[in-house]
BANUVO-239949 format. One record per residue: x, y, z of N, C-alpha, C in turn; residue number from 1; chain. Coordinates in pm, whole numbers. Layout:
X:Y:Z:X:Y:Z:X:Y:Z:NUM:A
...
END
This chain:
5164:-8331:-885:5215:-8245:-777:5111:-8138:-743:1:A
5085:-8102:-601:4997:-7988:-582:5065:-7857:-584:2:A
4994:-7774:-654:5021:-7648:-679:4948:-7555:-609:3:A
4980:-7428:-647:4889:-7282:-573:4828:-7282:-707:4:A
4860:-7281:-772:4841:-7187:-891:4646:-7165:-829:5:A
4562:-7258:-831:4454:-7243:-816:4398:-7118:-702:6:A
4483:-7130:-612:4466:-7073:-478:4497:-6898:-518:7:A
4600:-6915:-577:4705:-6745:-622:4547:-6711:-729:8:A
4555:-6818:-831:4412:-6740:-874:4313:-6679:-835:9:A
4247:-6738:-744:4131:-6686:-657:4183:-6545:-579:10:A
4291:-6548:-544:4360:-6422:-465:4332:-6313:-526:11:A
4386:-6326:-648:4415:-6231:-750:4283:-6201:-808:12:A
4208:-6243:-867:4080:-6209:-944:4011:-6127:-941:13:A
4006:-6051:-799:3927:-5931:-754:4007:-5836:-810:14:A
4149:-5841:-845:4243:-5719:-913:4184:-5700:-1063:15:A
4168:-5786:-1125:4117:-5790:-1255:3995:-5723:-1310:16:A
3853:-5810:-1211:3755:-5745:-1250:3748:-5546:-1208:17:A
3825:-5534:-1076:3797:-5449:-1022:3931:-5322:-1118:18:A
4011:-5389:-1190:4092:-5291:-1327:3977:-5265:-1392:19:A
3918:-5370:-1463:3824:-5348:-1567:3714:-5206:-1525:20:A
3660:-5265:-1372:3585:-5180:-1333:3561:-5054:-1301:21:A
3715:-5016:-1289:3777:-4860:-1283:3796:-4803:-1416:22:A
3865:-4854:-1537:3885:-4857:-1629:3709:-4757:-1700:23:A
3565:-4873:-1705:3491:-4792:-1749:3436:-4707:-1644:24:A
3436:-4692:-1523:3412:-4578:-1446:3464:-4455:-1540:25:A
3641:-4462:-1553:3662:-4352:-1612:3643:-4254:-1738:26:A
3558:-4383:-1827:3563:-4378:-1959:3668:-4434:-2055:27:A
3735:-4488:-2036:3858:-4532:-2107:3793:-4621:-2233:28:A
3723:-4677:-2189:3649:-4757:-2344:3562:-4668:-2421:29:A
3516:-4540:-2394:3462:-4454:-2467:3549:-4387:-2531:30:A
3715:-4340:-2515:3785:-4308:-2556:3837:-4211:-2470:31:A
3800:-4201:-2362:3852:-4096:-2289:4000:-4116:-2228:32:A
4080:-4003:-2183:4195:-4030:-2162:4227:-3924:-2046:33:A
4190:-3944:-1876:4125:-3838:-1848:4270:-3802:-1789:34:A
4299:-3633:-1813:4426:-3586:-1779:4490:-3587:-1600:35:A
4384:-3599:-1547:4445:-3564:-1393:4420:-3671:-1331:36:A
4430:-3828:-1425:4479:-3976:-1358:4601:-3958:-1409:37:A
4692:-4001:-1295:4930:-3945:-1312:4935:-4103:-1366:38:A
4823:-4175:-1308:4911:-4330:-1331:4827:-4443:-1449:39:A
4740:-4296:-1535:4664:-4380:-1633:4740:-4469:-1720:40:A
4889:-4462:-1759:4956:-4547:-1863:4920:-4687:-1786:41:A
4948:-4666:-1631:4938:-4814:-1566:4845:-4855:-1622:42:A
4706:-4793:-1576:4556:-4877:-1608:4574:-4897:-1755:43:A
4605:-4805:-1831:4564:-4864:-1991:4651:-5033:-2024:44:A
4781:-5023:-1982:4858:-5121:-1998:4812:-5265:-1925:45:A
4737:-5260:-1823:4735:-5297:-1743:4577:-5353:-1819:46:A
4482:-5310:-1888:4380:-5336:-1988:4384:-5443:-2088:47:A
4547:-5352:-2167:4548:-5450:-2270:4662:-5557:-2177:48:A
4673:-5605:-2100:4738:-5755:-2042:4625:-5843:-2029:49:A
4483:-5761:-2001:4336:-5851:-2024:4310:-5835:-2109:50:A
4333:-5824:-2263:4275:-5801:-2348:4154:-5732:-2398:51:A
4158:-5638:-2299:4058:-5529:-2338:4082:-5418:-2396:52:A
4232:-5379:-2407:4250:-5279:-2511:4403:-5374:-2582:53:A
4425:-5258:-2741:4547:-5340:-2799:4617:-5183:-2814:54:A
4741:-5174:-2814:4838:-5082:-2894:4874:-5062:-2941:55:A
4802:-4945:-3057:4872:-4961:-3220:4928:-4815:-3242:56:A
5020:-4868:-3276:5143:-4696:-3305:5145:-4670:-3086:57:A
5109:-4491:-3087:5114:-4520:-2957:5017:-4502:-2919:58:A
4890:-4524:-2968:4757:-4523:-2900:4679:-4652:-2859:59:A
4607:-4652:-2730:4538:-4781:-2722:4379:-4773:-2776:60:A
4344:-4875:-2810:4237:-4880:-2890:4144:-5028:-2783:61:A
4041:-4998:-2849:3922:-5111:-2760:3926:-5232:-2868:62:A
3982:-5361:-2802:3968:-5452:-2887:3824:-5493:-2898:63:A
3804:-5617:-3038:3670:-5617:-3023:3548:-5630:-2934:64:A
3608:-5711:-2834:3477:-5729:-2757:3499:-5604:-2640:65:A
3593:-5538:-2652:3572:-5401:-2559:3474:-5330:-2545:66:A
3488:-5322:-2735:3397:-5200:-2819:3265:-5318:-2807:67:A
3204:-5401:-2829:3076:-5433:-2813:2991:-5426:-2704:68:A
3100:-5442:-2572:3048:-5487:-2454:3022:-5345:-2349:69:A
3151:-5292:-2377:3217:-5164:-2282:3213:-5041:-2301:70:A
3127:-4996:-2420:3089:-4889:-2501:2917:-4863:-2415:71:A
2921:-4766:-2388:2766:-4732:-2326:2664:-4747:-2456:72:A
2738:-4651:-2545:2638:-4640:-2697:2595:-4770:-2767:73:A
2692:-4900:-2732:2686:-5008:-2805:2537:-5095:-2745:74:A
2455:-5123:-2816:2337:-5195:-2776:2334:-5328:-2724:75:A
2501:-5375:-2726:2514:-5475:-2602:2565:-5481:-2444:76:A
2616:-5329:-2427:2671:-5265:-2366:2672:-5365:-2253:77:A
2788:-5351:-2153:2715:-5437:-2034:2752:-5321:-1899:78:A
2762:-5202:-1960:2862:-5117:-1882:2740:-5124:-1713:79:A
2566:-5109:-1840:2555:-5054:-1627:2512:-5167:-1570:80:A
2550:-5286:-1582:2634:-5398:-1489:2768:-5352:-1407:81:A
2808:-5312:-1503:2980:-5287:-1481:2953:-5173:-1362:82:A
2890:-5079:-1373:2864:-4959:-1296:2785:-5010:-1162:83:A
2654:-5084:-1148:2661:-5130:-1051:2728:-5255:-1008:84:A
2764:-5323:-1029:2899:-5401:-982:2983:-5337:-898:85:A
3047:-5212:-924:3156:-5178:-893:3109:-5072:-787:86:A
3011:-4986:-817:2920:-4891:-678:2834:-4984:-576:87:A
2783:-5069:-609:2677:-5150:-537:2738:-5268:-475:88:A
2728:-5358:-573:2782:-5480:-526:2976:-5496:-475:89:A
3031:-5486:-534:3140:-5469:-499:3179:-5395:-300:90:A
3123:-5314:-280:3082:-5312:-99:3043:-5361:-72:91:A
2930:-5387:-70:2861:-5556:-27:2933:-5610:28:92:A
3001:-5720:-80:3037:-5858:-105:3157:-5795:12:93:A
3206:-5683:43:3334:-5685:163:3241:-5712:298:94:A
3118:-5726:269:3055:-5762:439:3000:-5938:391:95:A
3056:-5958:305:3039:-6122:295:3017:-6232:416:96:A
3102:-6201:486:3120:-6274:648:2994:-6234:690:97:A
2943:-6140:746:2852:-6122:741:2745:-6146:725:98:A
2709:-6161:611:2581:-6215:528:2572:-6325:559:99:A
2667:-6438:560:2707:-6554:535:2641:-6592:738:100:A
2734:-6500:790:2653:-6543:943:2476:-6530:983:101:A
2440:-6405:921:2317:-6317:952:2205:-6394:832:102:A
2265:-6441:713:2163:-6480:632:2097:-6336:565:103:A
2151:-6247:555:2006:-6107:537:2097:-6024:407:104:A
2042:-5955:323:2120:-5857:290:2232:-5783:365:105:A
2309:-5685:297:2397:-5624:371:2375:-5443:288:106:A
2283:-5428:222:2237:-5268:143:2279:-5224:335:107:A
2172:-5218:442:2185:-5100:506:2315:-5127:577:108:A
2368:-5195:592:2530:-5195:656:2597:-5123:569:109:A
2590:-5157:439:2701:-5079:343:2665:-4921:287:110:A
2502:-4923:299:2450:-4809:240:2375:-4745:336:111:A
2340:-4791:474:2230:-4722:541:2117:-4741:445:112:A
2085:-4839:411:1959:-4828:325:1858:-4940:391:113:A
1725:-4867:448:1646:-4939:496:1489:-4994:423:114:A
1476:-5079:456:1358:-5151:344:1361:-5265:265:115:A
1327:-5280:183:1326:-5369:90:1460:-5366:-15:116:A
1450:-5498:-79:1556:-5465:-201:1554:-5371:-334:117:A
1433:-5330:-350:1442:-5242:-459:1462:-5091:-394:118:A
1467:-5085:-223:1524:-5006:-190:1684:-4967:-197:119:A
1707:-5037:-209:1815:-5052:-228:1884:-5014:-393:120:A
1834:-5121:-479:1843:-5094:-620:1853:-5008:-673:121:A
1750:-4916:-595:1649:-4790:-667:1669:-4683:-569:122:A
1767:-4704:-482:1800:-4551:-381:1866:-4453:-437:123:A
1885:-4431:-589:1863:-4291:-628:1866:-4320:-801:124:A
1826:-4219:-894:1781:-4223:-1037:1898:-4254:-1079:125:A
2039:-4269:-1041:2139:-4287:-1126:2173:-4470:-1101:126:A
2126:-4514:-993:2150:-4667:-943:2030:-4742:-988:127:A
1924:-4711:-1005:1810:-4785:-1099:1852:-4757:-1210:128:A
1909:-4633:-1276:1950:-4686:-1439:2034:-4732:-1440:129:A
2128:-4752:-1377:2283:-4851:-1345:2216:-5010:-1374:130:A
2101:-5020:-1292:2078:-5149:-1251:1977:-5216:-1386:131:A
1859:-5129:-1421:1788:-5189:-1553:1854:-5160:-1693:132:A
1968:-5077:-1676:2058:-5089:-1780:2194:-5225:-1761:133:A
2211:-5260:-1647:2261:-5375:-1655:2177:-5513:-1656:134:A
2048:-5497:-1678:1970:-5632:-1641:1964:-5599:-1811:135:A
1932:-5559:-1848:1902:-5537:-2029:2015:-5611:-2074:136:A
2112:-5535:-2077:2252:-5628:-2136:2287:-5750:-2126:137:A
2227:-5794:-1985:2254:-5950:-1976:2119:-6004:-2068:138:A
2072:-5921:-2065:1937:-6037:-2111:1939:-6020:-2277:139:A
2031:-5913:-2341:2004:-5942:-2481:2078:-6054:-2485:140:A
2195:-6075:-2430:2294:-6208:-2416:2181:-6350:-2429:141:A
2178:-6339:-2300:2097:-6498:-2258:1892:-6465:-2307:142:A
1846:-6411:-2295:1714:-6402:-2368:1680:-6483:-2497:143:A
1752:-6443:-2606:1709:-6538:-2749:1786:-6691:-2700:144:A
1822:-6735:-2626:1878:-6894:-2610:1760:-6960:-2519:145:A
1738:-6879:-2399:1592:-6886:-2305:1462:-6897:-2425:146:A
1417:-6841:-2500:1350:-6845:-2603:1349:-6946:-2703:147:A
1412:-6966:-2699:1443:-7111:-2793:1480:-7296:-2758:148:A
1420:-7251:-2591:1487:-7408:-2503:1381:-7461:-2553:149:A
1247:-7417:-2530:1161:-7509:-2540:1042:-7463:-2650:150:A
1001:-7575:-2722:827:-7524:-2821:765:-7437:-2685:151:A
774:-7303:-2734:624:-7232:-2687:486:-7212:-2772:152:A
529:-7259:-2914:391:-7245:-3028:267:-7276:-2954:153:A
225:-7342:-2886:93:-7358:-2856:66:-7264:-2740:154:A
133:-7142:-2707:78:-7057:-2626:46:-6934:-2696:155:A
-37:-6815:-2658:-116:-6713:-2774:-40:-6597:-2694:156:A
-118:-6568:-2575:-14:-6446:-2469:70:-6466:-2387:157:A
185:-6393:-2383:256:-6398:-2290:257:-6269:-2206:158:A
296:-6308:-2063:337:-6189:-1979:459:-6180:-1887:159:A
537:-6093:-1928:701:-6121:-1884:718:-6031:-1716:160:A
685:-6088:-1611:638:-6049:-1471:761:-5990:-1426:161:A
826:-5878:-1449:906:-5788:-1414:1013:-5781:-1520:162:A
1025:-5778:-1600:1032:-5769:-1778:1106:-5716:-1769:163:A
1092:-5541:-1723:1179:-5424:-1758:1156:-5415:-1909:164:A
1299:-5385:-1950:1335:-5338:-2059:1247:-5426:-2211:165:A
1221:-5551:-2148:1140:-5629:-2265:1251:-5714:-2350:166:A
1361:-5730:-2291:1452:-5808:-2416:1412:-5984:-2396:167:A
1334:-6049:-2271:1258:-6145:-2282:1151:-6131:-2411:168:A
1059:-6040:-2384:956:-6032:-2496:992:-5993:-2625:169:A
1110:-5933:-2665:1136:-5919:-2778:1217:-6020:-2833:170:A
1213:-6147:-2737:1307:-6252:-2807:1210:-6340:-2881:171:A
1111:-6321:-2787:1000:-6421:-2742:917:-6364:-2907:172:A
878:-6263:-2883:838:-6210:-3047:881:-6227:-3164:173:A
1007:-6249:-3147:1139:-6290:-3290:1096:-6404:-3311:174:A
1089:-6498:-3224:1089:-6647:-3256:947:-6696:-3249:175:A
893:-6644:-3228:689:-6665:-3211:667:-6579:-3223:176:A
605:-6494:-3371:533:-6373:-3431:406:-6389:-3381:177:A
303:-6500:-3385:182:-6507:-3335:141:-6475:-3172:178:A
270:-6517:-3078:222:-6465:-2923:223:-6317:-2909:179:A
102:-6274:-2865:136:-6145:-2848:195:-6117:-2678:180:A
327:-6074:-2672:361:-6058:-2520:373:-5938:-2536:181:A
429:-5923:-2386:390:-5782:-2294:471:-5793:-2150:182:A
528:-5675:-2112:614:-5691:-2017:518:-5623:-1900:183:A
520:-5701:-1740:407:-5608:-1661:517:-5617:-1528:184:A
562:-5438:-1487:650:-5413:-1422:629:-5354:-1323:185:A
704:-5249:-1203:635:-5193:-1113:635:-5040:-1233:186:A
527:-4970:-1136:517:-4843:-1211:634:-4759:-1226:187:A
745:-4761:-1136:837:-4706:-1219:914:-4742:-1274:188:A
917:-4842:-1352:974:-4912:-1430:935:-4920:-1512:189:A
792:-4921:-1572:694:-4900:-1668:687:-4814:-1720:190:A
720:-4711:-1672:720:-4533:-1709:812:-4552:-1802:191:A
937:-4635:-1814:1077:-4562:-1872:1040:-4656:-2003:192:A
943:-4764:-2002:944:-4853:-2096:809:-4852:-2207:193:A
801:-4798:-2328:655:-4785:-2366:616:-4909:-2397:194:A
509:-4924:-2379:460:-5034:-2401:430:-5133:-2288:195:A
518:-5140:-2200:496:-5167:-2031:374:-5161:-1967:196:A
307:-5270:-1906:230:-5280:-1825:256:-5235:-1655:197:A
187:-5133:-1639:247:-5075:-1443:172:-5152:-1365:198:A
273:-5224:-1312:187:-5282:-1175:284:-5387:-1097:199:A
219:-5404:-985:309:-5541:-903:289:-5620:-845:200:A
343:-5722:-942:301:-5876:-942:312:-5932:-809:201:A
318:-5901:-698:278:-5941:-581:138:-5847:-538:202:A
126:-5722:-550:-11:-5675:-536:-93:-5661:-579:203:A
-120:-5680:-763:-214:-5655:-784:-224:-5752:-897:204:A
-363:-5751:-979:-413:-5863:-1057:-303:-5863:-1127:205:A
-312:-5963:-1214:-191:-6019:-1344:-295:-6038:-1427:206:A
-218:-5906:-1520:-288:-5944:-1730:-324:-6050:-1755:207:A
-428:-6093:-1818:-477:-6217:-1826:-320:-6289:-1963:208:A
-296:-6377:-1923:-215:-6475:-1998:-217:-6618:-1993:209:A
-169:-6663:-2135:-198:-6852:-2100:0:-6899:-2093:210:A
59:-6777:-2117:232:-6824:-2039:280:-6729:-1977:211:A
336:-6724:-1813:396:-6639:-1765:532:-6639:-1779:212:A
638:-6540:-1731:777:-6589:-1733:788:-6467:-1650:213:A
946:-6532:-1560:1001:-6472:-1461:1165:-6532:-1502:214:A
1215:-6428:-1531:1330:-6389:-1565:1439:-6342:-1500:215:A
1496:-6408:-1395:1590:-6336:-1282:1515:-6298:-1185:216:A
1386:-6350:-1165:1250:-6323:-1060:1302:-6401:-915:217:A
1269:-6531:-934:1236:-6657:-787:1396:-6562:-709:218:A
1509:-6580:-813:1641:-6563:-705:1637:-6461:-640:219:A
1524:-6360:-639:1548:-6198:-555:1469:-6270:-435:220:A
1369:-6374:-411:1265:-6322:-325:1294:-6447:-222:221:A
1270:-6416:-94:1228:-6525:8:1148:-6651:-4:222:A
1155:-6777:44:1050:-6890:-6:872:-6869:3:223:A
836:-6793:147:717:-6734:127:671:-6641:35:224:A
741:-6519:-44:743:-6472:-127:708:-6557:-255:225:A
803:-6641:-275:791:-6686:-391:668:-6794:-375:226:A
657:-6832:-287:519:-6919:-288:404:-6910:-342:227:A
413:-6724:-249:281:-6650:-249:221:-6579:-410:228:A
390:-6598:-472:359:-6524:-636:309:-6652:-731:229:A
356:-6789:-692:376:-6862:-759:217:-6908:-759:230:A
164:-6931:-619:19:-6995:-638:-76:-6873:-720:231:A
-62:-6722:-727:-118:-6629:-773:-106:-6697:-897:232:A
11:-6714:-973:58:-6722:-1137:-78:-6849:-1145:233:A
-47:-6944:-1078:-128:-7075:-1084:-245:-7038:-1107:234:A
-320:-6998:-975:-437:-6937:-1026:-505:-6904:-1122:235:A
-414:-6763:-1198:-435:-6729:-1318:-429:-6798:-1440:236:A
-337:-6865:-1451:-360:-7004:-1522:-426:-7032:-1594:237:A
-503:-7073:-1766:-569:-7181:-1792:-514:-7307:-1762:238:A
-580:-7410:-1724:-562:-7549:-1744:-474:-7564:-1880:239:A
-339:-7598:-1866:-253:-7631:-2035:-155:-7456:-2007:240:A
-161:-7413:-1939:-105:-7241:-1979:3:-7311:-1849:241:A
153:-7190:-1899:284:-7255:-1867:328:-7130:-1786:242:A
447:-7138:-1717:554:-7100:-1702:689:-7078:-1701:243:A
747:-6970:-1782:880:-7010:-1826:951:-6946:-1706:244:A
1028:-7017:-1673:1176:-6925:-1599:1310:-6935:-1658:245:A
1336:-6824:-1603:1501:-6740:-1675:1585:-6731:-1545:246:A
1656:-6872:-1503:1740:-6833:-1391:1853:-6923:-1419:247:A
1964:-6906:-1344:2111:-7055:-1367:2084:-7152:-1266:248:A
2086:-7238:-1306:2048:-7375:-1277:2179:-7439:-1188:249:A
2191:-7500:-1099:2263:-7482:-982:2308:-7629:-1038:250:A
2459:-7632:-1031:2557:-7807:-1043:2645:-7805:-950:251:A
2700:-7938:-917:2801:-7920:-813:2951:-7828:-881:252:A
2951:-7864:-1029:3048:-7800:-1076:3004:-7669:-1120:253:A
2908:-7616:-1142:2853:-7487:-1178:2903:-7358:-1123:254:A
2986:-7309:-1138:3094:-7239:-1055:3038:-7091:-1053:255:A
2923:-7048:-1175:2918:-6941:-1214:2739:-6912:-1111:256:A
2681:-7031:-1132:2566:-7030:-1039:2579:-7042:-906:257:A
2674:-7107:-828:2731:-7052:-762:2766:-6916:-679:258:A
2824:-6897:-773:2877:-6733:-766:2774:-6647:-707:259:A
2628:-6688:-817:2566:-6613:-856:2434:-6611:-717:260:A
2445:-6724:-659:2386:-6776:-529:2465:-6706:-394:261:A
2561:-6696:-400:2656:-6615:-316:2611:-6452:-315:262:A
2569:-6395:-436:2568:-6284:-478:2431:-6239:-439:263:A
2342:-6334:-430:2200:-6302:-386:2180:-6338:-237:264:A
2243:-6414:-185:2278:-6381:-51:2364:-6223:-1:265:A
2419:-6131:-64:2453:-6056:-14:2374:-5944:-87:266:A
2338:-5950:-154:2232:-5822:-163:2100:-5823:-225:267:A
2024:-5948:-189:1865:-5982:-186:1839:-6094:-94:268:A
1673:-6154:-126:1642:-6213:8:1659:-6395:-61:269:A
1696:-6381:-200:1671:-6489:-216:1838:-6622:-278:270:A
1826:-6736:-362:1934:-6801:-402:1878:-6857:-504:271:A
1989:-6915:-591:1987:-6998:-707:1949:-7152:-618:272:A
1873:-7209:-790:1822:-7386:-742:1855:-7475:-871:273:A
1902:-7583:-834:1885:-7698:-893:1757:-7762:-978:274:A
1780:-7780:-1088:1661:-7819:-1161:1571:-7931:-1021:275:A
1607:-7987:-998:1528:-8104:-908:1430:-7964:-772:276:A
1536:-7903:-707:1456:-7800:-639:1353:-7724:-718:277:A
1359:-7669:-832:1252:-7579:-878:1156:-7714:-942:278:A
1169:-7867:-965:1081:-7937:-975:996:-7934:-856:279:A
1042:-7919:-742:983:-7944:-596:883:-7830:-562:280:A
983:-7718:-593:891:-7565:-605:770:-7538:-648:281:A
778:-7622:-810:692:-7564:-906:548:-7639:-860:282:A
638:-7767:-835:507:-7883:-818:409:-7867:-682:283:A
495:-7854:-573:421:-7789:-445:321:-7667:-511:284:A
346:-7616:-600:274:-7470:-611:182:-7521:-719:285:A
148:-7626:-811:58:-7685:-838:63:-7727:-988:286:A
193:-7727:-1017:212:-7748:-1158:241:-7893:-1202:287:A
177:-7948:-1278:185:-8090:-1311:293:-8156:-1361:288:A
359:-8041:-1462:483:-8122:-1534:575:-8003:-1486:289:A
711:-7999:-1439:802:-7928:-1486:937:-7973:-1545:290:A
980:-7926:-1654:1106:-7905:-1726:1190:-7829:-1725:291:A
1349:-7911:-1702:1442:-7804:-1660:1594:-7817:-1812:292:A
1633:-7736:-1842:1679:-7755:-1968:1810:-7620:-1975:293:A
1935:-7674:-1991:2040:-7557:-1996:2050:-7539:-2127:294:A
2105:-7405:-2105:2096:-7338:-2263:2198:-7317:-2310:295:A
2295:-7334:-2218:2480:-7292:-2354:2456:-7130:-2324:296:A
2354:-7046:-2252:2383:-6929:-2265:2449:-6913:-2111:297:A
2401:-6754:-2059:2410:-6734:-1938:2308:-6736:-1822:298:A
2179:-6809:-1858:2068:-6815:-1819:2008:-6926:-1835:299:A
2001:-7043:-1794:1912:-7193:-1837:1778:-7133:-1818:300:A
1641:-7242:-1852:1531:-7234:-1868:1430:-7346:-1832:301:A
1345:-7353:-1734:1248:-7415:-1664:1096:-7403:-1740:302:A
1053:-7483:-1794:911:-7489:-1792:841:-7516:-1691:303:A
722:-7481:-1654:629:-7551:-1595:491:-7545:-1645:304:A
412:-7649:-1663:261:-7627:-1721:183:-7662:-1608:305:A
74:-7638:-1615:-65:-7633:-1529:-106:-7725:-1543:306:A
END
């Protein structure tokens, strides 16, 4: 028999994430209990029906994955996801129609924000740490599984081409002590990170390396963009020196890459691909072999060698 149930789901879903999302706006997973919300019993109750908080005696408490995920202090935190999600993206995605007609971002419709996408990202000090504090969290997640798709032993340096925070290279270090990597970012991004290489990998030289990796890279940028970075990487290249990528790998059932292709249509220039497309990509751009390989995490992983 056909049902809604599927349909009522989809309806509803935006209530959920967008509880959660108010929820750590206010602090409630830090423990806060802020006095001049009248209808906080709702939200707390309304938490633990998602299992994000439980009630013991009469206090609510952060069940476990609350406290790992939803805690700022916690080093898996995913809060400044959660924070831009809910300031950034979350407007957006209401000019969806939009996007969907125009093909373009929607930052200056929703924000008046003109320029590029890291204009956007980065239109004030509290929305760039929103944003490389939510790219960190995902990547301690999916990083050590990306790290482990494929033998990298026969490569010596690596260079992680907009890195940030380094939780690529510090996976990449855990599991291969001998590569010495290095994250090479724009300069202000480099500033917040010691050890960071300043610079940008569309303007200026690239650290000499025999493996690059781009980590949530190809899906921000336009096809000329990515062309133009990709034959650079080539270039640099030894003959035998690779490229790893860190992106979700596109299925007809892939619901989450998807999503996640939808999501870069509304606030960057670029989309998620199919292992067979980034074979097409890599190879046009001059790479002999490429390998495409899912990881069970939140991030599959692409080789390509020279």
């Amino acid at each position: 028999m056909t049902t809604p149930d599927k349909i009522i789901e989809l309806i509803e879903a935006f209530r959920r994430s967008k509880t959660m999302f108010a929820a750590v706006q206010l602090g409630v997973f830090e423990g806060a209990r802020p006095a001049d919300c009248k209808e906080l019993p709702r939200l707390l109750e309304a938490c633990a029906a998602l299992g994000l908080l439980e009630k013991r005696g009469g206090e609510y408490v952060n069940t476990p994955q609350a406290e790992k995920y939803l805690r700022s202090a916690s080093p898996d935190s995913l809060t400044g996801y959660i924070h831009y999600s809910n300031e950034a993206l979350y407007p957006m995605w209401s000019h969806l129609e939009d996007a969907v007609r125009e093909g373009k971002p929607r930052w200056n419709q929703t924000f008046g924000v003109q320029g590029g996408i890291w204009a956007g990202y980065f239109r004030t000090e509290e929305t760039k740490r929103d944003f490389l504090n939510g790219m960190h969290g995902f990547g301690r997640i999916s990083s050590p599984a990306v790290a482990a798709t494929f033998d990298l032993a026969r490569f010596h340096r690596m260079v992680d081409l907009g890195g940030a925070s380094g939780h690529l290279v510090e996976a990449i270090r855990e599991r291969y002590p001998h590569i010495d990597a290095h994250v090479f970012d724009l300069p202000e991004v480099a500033k917040l990170y010691p050890g960071a290489i300043a610079g940008d990998f569309f303007a200026d030289p690239l650290p000499p390396a025999d493996l690059y990796s781009l980590g949530r890279i190809l899906h921000d940028w336009s096809d000329e963009k990515i062309n133009r970075l990709l034959a650079k990487i080539v270039a640099a290249l030894p003959p035998g020196g690779g490229l790893l990528v860190a992106e979700k790998l596109l299925t007809p059932q892939n619901v989450s890459a998807h999503m996640q292709s939808m999501n870069m249509l509304v606030n960057a220039e670029g989309r998620e691909r199919s292992a067979a497309q980034y074979e097409a990509l890599l190879g046009a751009a001059g790479f002999s072999q490429v390998e495409s390989r899912f990881t069970g995490s939140y991030l599959d992983a692409v080789l390509a060698i020279k």
